[in-house]
C-alpha positions, 0 to 999 in steps of 0.5 A: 549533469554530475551525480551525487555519486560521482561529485569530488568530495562529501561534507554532511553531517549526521541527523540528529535526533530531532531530525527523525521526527515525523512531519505528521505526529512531530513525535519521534518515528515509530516503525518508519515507512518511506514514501515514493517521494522519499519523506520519511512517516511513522506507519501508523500515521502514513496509513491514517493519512491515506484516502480510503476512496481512491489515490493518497497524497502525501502529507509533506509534498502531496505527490500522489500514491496508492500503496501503503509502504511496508516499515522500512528495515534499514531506518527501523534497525538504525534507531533501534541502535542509536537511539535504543531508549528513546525508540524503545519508549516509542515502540512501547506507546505504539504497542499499548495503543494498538493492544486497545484497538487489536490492529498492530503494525508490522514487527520486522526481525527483532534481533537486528536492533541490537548489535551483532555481539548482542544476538545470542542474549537476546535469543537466550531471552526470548525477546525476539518471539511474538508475544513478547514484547514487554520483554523487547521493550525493557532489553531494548531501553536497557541498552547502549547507542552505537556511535557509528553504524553499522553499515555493512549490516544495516545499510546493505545493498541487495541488487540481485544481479549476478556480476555485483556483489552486496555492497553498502547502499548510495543515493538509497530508494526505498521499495514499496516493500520496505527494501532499499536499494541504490538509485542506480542499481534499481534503474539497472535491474527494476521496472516501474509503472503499469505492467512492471513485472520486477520483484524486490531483488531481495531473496526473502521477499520478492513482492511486486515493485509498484509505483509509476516511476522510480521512487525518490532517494531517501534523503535522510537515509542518505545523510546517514551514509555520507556522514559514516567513515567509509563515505568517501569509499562507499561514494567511489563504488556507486560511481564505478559502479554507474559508470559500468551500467550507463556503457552497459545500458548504452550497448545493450539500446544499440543492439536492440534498435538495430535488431528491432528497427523493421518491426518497430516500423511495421508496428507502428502503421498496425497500430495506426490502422487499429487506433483509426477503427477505435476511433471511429468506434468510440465516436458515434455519430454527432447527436446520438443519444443512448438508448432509454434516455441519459436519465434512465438507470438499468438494473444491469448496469449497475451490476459491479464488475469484479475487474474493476469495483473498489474495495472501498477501505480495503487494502492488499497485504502485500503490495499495499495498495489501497484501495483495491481495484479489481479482484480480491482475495481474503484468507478464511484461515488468518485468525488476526482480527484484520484479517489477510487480502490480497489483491489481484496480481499479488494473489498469484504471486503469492500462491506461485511462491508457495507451490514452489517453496511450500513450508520452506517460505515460512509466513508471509507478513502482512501489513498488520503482522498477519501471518498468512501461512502455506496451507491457508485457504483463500477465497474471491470476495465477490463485489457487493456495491453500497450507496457510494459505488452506485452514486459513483457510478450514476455520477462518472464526471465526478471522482470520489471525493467530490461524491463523498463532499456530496453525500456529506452536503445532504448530511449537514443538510438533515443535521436536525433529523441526525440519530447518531446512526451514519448508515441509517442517516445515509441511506434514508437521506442520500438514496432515496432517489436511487431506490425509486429505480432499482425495483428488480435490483435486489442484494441480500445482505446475508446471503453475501456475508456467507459467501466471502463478499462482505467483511474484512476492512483490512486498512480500516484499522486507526482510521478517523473521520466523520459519519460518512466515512464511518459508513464505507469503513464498516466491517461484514455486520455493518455491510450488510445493514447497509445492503438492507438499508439500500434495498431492503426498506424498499419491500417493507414500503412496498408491503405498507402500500398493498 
């Protein structure tokens, strides 16, 4: 099949600005964030259209995913220069919505929304610093849309690779970390899927590539491209370019299968030799029942395991995914209300960058514009389990959401004893019958907040639902009168009972 990169010719026309509405807000995009399907949503209204229990949709496709995409740079600077009123007006509503709640959306480098010539008034002035906006947000409005863009500065491919050059991007797919890069220079330097090890080629971020495959081309950034002046040449590269990679690629398999072929053979009769043990493992004798019964819960058991709880609500700073599964980390340092979390992989990466670069990296940004800086401490938050994780835990042929349309039937069902209190309702209506299980399991709520296992809901931020969801969206103060709800009224029956 012909790619678009080498098709005979190009006939497209630019987007107009009815074209750069969100499907979800149908206002103008405000800070565009760019799904691994390609569709293209304001930040705010892709993180509240997000699943706080376990894997998201996308509310144009419904292709599942589970990270949160950073602003993405290229299309955030493109409607700062072609539409600089109409965009600076969006940029003004958001900040005074979220002045309100305290949680603000990512601010990538302020200067590049004005044309290069523009660049030393706009240091002159100061509006590029943090706090001030106001001032961004009247130079923006004030001035002229750039008819053509500019491609070179804004559309910029970074492949890092040694033997291409920086060119203007073609077929262009964005990286959870908001970068984009073409199609073809991905797939030739990028892994994706469980176990990738890539980093964003570009050099002032290297974050983690997530995802389970490639994403898709952004189409809208793509007609942008094909409709600018320098298209048909822009197009003549990216297929020169393909072509090279494919001969490339094809050598460097022929070589590897030749060279691999006898250890490939004896890995594979390993490897069936291992699955048959496991097997047999996994499958115990037909009837066998666990021991104690299937109806019996064991305190144990119920224990969370740091490498696999779910930080319900709670996502990571740098690579966005939400929620996080496994071991977290929070800084104690970060003085923005969101706070700052990592997950586990990106702890790592991020600590590894500052060691190696110290005060020379500067801030790293977090999802919410954090500034989480060398020298900040961070500390594991230990998993502290609420009603939701043991009835996801007693319930395991029933995923997250079915659980919570449970918790939400038995709710309705007490709808005349509702006291407005989504935690005390909850616990006294939904666990009842846990709590007549659980007389050695015992979790004092304070003594967690102390140690860093409680608090800090860093997506909890603009999001909206109904009473149930406010329970698992709670922030520390919350969490721990859920913690005494679940365990803690069990001793004070127990005290009216003697």
């Amino acid at each position: 099949a012909m790619s678009q990169a080498s098709a005979p010719s190009i006939e497209a026309s630019a987007p107009s600005i009815d074209d750069w509405r969100c499907p979800v807000c149908l206002e103008m995009l405000c800070k565009p964030v760019v799904g691994a399907c390609g569709h293209v949503f304001c930040f705010w209204c892709k993180h509240k259209s997000m699943d706080v229990f376990d894997k998201s949709s996308c509310p144009t496709c419904r292709m599942p995913f589970s990270n949160l995409p950073a602003v993405c740079e290229a299309l955030h600077y493109h409607l700062g220069r072609t539409y600089p009123r109409e965009y600076a007006r969006r940029l003004r509503e958001c900040h005074e919505e979220e002045k309100k709640t305290g949680n603000f959306s990512p601010n990538p480098t302020p200067v590049f929304l004005f044309d290069f010539s523009k660049i030393n008034e706009v240091i002159e002035r100061g509006v590029q610093k943090r706090g001030s906006e106001k001032r961004l947000f009247d130079f923006l409005e004030a001035q002229e849309p750039m008819t053509e863009p500019d491609m070179n500065a804004i559309f910029a491919c970074t492949p890092g690779m040694e033997d291409v050059e920086t060119h203007v991007l073609w077929e262009p797919v964005v990286l959870n970390c908001g970068h984009a890069v073409c199609k073809s220079c991905a797939s030739s330097t990028l892994t994706f899927g469980p176990g990738s090890t890539s980093l964003c080629p570009c050099g002032d971020c290297r974050m983690r590539v997530v995802g389970d495959k490639m994403p898709a081309v952004c189409k809208l950034m793509q007609r942008v491209i094909e409709a600018s002046p320098i298209a048909e040449r822009v197009r003549r590269e990216a297929a020169a370019r393909e072509e090279a990679a494919r001969l490339n690629a094809e050598t460097e398999l022929a070589e590897k299968e030749e060279e691999d072929h006898d250890d490939e053979e004896e890995e594979d009769h390993d490897g069936e030799e291992e699955e048959e043990e496991e097997a047999e493992e996994a499958n115990p004798l037909p009837g066998a029942v666990p021991e104690g019964g299937e109806a019996d819960v064991d305190v144990d058991d119920l224990r969370p395991n740091p490498e696999t709880f779910v930080h319900v609500a709670v996502g990571c700073d740098a690579c966005g995914v939400y929620p996080i599964k496994g071991r977290r980390f929070r800084c104690i340092d970060c003085p923005e209300r969101m706070g700052f979390d990592l997950c586990g992989a990106c702890h790592g990466l991020v600590e590894a960058r500052f060691v190696e670069r110290g005060p020379m990296l500067g801030a790293i940004e977090g999802r919410f514009n954090q500034q989480h800086r060398p020298g900040h401490r961070m500390r594991e938050v230990l998993p502290v389990p609420n009603f939701f994780h043991i009835l996801q835990q007693r319930h395991p042929d029933l995923n997250p959401r079915q659980i919570m349309n449970f918790i939400e039937e038995q709710i309705l069902a007490q709808q005349e004893g509702w006291d407005g209190n989504p935690i005390n309702n909850a616990a006294d209506n939904i666990v009842a019958d846990i709590l007549d299980n659980l007389d050695d399991f015992r979790v004092d709520g304070a003594v967690a907040a102390e140690e860093g296992t409680a608090g800090g809901n860093i997506m909890e931020a603009g999001l909206e639902g109904g009473p149930v969801e406010d329970v698992v969206r709670a922030d520390a103060e919350a969490e721990e009168l859920l913690t005494r709800q679940l365990f803690g009224d069990e001793d004070e029956e127990e005290e009216e009972e003697e």
